[in-house]
C-alpha positions in Angstrom: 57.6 13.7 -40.6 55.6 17.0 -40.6 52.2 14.8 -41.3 52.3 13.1 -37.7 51.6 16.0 -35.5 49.3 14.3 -33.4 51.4 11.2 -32.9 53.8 10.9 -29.5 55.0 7.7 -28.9 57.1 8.5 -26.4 56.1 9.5 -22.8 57.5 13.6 -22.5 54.3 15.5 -22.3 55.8 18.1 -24.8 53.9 18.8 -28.3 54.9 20.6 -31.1 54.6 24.6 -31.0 53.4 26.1 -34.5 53.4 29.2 -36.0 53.2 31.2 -39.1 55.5 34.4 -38.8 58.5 33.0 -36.3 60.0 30.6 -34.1 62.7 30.1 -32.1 64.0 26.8 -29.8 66.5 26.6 -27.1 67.8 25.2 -24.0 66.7 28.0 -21.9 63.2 29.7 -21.7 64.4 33.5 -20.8 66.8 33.3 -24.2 64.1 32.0 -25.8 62.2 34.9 -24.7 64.9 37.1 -25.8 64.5 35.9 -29.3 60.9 36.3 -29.4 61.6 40.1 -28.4 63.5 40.8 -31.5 60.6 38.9 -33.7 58.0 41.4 -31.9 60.1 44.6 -32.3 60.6 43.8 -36.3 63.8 42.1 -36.5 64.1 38.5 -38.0 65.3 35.5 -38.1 69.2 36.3 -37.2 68.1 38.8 -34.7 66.3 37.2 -32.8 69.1 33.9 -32.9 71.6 36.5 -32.4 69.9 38.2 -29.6 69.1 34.3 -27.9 72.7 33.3 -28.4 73.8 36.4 -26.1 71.5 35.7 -23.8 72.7 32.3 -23.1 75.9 33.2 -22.1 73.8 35.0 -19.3 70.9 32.5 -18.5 72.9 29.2 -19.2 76.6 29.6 -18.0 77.3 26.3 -17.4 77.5 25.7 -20.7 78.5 28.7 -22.9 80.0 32.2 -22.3 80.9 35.4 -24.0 84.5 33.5 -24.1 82.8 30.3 -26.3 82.6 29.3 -30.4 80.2 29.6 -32.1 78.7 27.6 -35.6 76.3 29.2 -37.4 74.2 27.4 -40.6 71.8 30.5 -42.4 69.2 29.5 -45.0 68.2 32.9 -47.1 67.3 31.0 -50.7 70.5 29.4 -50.4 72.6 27.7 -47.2 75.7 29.2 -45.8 78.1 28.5 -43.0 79.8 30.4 -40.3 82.9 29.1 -38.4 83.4 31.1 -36.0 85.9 29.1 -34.0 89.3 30.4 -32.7 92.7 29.5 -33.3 95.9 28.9 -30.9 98.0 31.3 -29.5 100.9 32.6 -32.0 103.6 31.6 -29.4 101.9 27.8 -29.1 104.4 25.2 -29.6 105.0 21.4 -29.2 107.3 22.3 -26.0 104.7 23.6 -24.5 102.6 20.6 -24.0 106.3 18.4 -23.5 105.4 15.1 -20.8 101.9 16.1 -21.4 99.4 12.8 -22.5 96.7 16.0 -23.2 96.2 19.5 -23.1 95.0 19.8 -19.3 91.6 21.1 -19.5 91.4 24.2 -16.7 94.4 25.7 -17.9 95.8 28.6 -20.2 96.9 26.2 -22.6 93.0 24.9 -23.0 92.3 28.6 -24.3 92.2 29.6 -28.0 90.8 33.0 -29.1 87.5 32.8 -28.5 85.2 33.0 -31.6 81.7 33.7 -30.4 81.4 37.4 -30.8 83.0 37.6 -34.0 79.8 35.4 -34.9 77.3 37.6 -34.1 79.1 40.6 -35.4 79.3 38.6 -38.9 75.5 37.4 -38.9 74.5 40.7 -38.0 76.5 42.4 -40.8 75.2 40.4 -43.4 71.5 39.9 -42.1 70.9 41.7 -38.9 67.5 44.2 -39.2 67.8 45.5 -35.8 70.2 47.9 -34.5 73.2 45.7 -33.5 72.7 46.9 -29.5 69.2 46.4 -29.3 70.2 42.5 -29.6 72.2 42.5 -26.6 68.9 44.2 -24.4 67.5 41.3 -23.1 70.9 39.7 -22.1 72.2 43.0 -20.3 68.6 43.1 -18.7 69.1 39.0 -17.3 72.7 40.0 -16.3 71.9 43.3 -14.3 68.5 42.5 -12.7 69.3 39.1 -12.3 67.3 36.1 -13.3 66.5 32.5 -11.4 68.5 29.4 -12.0 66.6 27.4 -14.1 66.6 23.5 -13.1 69.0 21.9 -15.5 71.4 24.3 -15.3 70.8 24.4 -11.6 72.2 20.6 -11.4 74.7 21.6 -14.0 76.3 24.4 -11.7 76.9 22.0 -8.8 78.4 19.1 -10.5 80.9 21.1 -11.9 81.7 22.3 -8.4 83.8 19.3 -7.6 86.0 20.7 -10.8 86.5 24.2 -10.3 86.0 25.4 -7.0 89.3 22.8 -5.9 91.3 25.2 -8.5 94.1 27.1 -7.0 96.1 29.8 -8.8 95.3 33.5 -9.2 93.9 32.8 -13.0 91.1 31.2 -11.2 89.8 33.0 -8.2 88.1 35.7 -10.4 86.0 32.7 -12.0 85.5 31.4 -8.8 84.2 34.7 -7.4 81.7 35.0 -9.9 80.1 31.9 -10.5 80.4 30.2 -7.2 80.1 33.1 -4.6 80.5 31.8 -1.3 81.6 28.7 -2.5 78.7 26.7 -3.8 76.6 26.9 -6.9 73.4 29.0 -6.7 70.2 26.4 -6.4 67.8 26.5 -9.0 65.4 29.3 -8.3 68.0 31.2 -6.7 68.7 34.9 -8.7 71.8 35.5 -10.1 73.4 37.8 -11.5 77.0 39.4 -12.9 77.1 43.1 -13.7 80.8 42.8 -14.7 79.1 40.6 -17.2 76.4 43.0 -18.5 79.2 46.0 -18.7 81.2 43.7 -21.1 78.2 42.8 -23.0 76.5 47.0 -22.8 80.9 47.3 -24.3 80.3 45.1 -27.1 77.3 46.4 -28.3 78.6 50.0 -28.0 81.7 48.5 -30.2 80.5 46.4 -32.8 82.3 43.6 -30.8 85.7 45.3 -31.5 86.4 46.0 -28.1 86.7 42.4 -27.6 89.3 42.1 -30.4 91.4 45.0 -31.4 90.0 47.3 -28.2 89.8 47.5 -24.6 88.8 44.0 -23.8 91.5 42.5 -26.0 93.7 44.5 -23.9 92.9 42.9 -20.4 92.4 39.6 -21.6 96.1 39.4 -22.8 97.2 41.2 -19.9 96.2 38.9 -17.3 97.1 36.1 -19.6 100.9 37.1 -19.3 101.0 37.8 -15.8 99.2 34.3 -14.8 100.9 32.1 -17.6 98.8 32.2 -20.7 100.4 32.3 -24.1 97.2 34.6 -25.7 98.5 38.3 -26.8 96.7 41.3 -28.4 97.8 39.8 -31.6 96.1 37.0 -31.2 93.0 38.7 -30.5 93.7 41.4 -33.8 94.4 38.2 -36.2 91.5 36.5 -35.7 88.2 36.3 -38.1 85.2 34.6 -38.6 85.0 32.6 -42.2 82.3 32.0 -44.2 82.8 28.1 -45.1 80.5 26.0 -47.8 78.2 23.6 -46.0 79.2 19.5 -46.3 76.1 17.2 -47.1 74.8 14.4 -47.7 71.5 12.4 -49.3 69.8 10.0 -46.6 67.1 8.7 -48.6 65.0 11.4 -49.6 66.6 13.9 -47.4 69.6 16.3 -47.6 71.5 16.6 -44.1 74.0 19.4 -43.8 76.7 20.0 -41.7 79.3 22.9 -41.5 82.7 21.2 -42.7 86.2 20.2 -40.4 87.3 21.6 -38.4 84.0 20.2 -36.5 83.0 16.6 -36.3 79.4 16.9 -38.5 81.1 14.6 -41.2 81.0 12.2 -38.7 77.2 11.9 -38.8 77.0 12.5 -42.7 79.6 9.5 -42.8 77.4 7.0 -40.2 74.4 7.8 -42.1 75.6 7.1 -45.6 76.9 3.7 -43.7 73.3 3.5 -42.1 71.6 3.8 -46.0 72.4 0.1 -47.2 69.9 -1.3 -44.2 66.3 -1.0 -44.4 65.6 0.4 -40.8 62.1 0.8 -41.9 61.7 -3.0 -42.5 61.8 -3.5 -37.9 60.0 -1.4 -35.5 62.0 1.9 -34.0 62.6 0.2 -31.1 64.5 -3.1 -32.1 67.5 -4.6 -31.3 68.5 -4.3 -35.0 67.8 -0.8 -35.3 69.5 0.6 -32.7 72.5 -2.0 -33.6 73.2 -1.1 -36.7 73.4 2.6 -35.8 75.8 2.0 -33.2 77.9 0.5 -36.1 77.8 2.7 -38.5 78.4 5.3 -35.7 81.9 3.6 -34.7 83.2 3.3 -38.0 82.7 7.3 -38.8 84.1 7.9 -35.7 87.2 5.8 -36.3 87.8 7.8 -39.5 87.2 11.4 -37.9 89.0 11.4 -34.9 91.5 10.1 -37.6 91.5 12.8 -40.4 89.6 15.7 -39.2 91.1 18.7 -38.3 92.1 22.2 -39.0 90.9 22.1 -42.7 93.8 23.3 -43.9 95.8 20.4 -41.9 93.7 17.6 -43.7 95.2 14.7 -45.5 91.7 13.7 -46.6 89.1 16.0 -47.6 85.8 15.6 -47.6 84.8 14.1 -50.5 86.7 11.4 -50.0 85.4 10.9 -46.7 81.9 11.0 -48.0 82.2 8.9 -51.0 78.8 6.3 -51.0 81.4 3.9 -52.5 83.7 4.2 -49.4 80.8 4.4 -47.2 79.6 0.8 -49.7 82.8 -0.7 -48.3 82.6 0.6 -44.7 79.4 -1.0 -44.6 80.5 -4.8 -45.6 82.3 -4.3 -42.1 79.0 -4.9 -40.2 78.1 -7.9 -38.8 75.6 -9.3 -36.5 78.0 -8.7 -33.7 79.5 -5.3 -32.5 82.9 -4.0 -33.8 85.6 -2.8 -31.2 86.9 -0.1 -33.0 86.5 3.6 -32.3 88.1 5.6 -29.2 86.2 8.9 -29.0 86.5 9.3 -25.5 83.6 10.6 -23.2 84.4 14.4 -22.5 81.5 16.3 -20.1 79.5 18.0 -22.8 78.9 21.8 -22.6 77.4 23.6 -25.5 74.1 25.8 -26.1 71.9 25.1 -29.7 69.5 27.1 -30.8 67.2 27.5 -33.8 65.5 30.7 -35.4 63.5 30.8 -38.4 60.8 34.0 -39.8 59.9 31.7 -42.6 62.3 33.1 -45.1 65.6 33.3 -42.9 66.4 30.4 -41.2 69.3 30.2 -38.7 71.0 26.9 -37.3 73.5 28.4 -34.4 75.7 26.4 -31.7 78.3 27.9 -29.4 79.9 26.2 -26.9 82.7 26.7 -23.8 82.9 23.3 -23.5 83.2 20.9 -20.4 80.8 23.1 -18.9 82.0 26.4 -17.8 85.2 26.1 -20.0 89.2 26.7 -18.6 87.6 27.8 -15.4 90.0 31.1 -16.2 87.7 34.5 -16.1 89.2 37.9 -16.5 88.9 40.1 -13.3 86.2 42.4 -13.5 84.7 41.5 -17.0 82.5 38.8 -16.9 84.3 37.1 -19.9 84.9 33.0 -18.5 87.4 31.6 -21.2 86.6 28.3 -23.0 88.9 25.3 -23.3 88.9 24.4 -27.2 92.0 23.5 -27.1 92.1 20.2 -25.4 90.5 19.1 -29.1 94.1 19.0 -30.0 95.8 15.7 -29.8 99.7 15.6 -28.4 100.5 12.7 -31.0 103.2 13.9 -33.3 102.5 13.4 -37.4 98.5 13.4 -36.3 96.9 16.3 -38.9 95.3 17.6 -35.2 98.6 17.5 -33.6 98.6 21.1 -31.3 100.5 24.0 -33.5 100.6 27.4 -33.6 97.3 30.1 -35.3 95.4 26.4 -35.7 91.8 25.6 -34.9 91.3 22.8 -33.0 89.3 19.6 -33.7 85.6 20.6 -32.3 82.9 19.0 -31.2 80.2 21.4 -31.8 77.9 21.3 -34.8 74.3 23.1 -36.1 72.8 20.8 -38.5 70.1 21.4 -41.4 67.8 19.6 -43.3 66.5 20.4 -47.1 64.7 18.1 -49.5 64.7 18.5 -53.5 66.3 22.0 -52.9 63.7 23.2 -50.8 64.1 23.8 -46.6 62.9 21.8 -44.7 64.7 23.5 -41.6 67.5 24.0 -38.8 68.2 21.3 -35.8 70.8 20.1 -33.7 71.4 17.9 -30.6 74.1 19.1 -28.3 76.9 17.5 -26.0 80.5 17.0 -26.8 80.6 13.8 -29.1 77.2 12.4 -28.6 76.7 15.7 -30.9 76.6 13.3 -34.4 75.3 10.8 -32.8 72.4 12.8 -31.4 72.0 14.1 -35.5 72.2 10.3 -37.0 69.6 9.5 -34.1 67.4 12.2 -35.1 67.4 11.8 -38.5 66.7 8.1 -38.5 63.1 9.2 -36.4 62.7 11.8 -38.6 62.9 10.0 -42.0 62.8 6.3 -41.5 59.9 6.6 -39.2 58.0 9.5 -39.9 58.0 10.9 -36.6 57.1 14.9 -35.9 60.2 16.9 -34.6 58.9 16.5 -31.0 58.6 12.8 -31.3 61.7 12.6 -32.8 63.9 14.4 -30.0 61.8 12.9 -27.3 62.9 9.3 -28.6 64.9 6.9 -26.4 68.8 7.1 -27.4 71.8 5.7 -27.1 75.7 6.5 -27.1 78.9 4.7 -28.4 81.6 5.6 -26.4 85.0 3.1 -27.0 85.8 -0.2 -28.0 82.4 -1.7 -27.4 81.4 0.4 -25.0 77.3 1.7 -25.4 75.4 3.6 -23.0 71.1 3.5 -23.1 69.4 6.0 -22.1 66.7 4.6 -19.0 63.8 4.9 -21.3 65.4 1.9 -23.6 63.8 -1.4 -22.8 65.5 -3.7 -21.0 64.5 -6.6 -24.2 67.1 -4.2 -26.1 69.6 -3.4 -24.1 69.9 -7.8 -23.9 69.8 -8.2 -27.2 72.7 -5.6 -27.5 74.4 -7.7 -24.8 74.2 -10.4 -27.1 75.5 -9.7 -29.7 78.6 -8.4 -27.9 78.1 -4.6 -27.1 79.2 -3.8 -23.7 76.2 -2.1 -22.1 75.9 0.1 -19.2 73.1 3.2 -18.3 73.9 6.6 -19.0 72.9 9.8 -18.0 73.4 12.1 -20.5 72.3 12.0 -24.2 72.5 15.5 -25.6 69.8 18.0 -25.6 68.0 19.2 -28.9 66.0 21.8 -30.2 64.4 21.9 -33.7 62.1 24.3 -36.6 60.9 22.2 -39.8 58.5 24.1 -42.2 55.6 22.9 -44.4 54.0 25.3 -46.9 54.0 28.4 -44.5 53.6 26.7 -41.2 56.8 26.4 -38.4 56.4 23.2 -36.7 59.0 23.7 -33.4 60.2 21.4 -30.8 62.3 21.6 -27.8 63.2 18.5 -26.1 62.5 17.8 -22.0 66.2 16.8 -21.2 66.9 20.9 -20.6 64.7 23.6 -19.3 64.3 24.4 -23.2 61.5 26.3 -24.7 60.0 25.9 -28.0 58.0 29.4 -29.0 56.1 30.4 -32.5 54.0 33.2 -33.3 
């Protein structure tokens, strides 16, 4: 995978970026940027993915927020995980959700206690060389000054006008004011920017990020939660913590895959790709009907077991060994056929998550965080910047289900950092964004990688795929029409999609960073 560097079979005019002393990779060149900063001034590798994770929620709103999750996977000579996800209000309740199919998703009830800041806060105590406010320069910088609209996010920001700017309530109009002053999204190019945003942020560096929990912030949040109908209190805020969690993996051939364990959905792809290890994909070319078949198999069964069992880990009535068993993954497998499967019903929520990737050669950081559905609940506290995520709609409403909605529980989540290692050694942090094409995107990713050798570039640029429901399949354009027939024929219902996730990626070999950012965002691969 690392020994094809000059090899691009596919048509996105992006190479690799290489280095010796640092990289970083994410969806959005000026948080890029603000990673690189951190590398230059002496921090490292959590800095500077610290530093672009807070600049995100500036430069890439449609998509994350000082109000998201946040996943973090750290390699330092050993791997560790960060979940860094929120839990329900105290006061949450069945009742609450009574004649309800779903948690609506622009509404109080969509809101846990958000998780991101307690994230950087933990990677920073246990890692962070920098002064904890000099991470949050850039980002305060982008917010105050303003900064264009990058293209992607540009297209983001008006489709999700048709969602929000319809809202009515008072919870909303604060939202509304910021993000879509006078009424429309800004056009890419246009400057934006949101001082209330860069205050909250200039807060939170001043605090440690306990204003946002035990302090001031706290404070407001949970007041204009009670007096526009959100359950969220101070205690909410005070209760909650960051955990330190042991990662989940897996062996796909020669590699080890990584995943942080439920409450997210990465034992999804470590469950498809243990499927996915009884066929000899490197027998047929990449781009075969059998290939991309068998994938989308393997990919429905793991999906009909997680959106089964996975939740809350502490609601579980399976753990994850048993879901990762290679002799239950043996007998999943004799379920595959030369035809497709109905099976699975994952749905197909709007994705809306930021990855990113650090690495200074010794420290290597895997971090996702995520509002989701785009801008989140639509709900933004007057005056602070601070637009509220919608986690909670990862609850289900059916009763007995281990995600069933309850009180101080995380949801199920969609958002997931992945990492690769082989014979004990690093090989390096990746991850493909976008609400439940998320596993996919990983399986997809690690077939290129492993069963066909291709550099991280080549292997993010590669045409994919996405099981929705039933038979349901969506191809990206770039699939050839001889597949997408084939599929047809042996019974998948196909149709053209639009979006596929959007990856970044850092692989090392001996002391060189090989980085790779792929062209469906305005992402930026840098290395020094």
């Amino acid at each position: 995978m690392l020994s094809q560097l000059t090899q691009y079979p596919y048509p996105s005019g992006r190479r690799v970026v290489m280095g010796n002393r640092g990289a970083v990779a994410t969806s959005q060149p000026l948080a890029a940027l603000a990673g690189m900063e951190m590398l230059w001034q002496g921090g490292n590798a959590v800095d500077a993915a610290i530093a672009t994770a807070i600049a995100l929620t500036v430069v890439e709103p449609t998509s994350n927020g000082i109000g998201s999750d946040a996943f973090a996977l750290v390699w330092d000579g050993k791997l560790h995980g960060l979940n860094a996800s929120g839990r329900s209000a105290q006061a949450l309740t069945t009742e609450h959700c009574a004649g309800m199919n779903r948690i609506p998703e622009q509404h109080w009830l969509s809101v846990t206690v958000p998780g991101a800041v307690s994230g950087w806060r933990s990677l920073w105590e246990r890692w962070g060389q920098l002064p904890f406010e000099q991470l949050f320069v850039p980002a305060i910088r982008y917010a105050e000054e303003g900064y264009p609209v990058s293209p992607e996010t540009a297209l983001a920001w008006r489709q999700a006008e048709k969602t929000y700017l319809p809202l009515q309530g008072e919870a909303f109009q604060a939202f509304k004011q910021v993000f879509f002053p006078g009424d429309r999204a800004p056009a890419a190019g246009e400057t934006w920017r949101s001082p209330a945003h860069a205050e909250t942020l200039r807060a939170i560096a001043q605090s440690g990020g306990d204003c946002f929990y035990t302090g001031e912030l706290a404070k407001k949040i949970a007041a204009f939660a009670a007096a526009t109908g959100g359950l969220l209190t101070q205690a909410d805020f005070a209760a909650h913590q960051a955990d330190w969690v042991e990662p989940i993996a897996t062996n796909y051939r020669d590699i080890t895959v990584w995943e942080i364990p439920p409450n997210g959905q990465g034992i999804a792809a470590l469950m498809a790709l243990n499927i996915l290890e009884g066929f000899d994909l490197s027998r047929y070319p990449r781009e075969s009907p059998e290939v991309y078949h068998w994938q989308i198999e393997a990919m429905k069964l793991a999906f009909a077991d997680a959106h089964r069992y996975v939740a809350d880990a502490g609601s579980m009535l399976l753990k994850h060994p048993e879901l990762l068993s290679k002799v239950y993954a043996r007998d999943r497998r004799q379920l595959i056929s030369d035809t497709a499967l109905p099976l699975a019903e994952p749905g197909l929520p709007k994705g809306g998550t930021v990855y990113l990737a650090a690495s200074d050669g010794e420290l290597m950081v895997s971090f996702i965080q995520s509002n989701y559905m785009g801008f989140g609940s639509g709900i933004l506290v007057p005056g602070t910047g601070v637009a509220l995520h919608n986690r909670a709609v990862g609850f289900t409403l059916e009763a007995g289900h281990p995600n069933t909605v309850a009180p101080s529980k995380r949801p199920f989540h969609t958002i997931i950092p992945g990492f690769l290692t082989r014979n004990g050694q690093p090989l390096g942090p990746f991850g493909v964004m976008g609400a439940h094409m998320q596993p996919q995107g990983h399986l997809q990713v690690v077939v290129n990688l492993v069963d066909y050798g291709m550099n991280p570039q080549a292997a993010l640029d590669a045409p994919r795929w996405q099981f929705v429901r039933d038979n349901l399949v969506l191809l990206e354009p770039t699939v050839s029409q001889n597949i997408a027939a084939a599929l047809a024929d042996r019974g998948h219902n196909v149709r053209p999609g639009s979006f596929f996730g959007r990856g970044q990626m850092i692989l090392s070999t001996n002391s060189t960073l090989v980085a790779a950012s792929e062209p469906r965002a305005d992402g930026l691969a840098l290395a020094w």
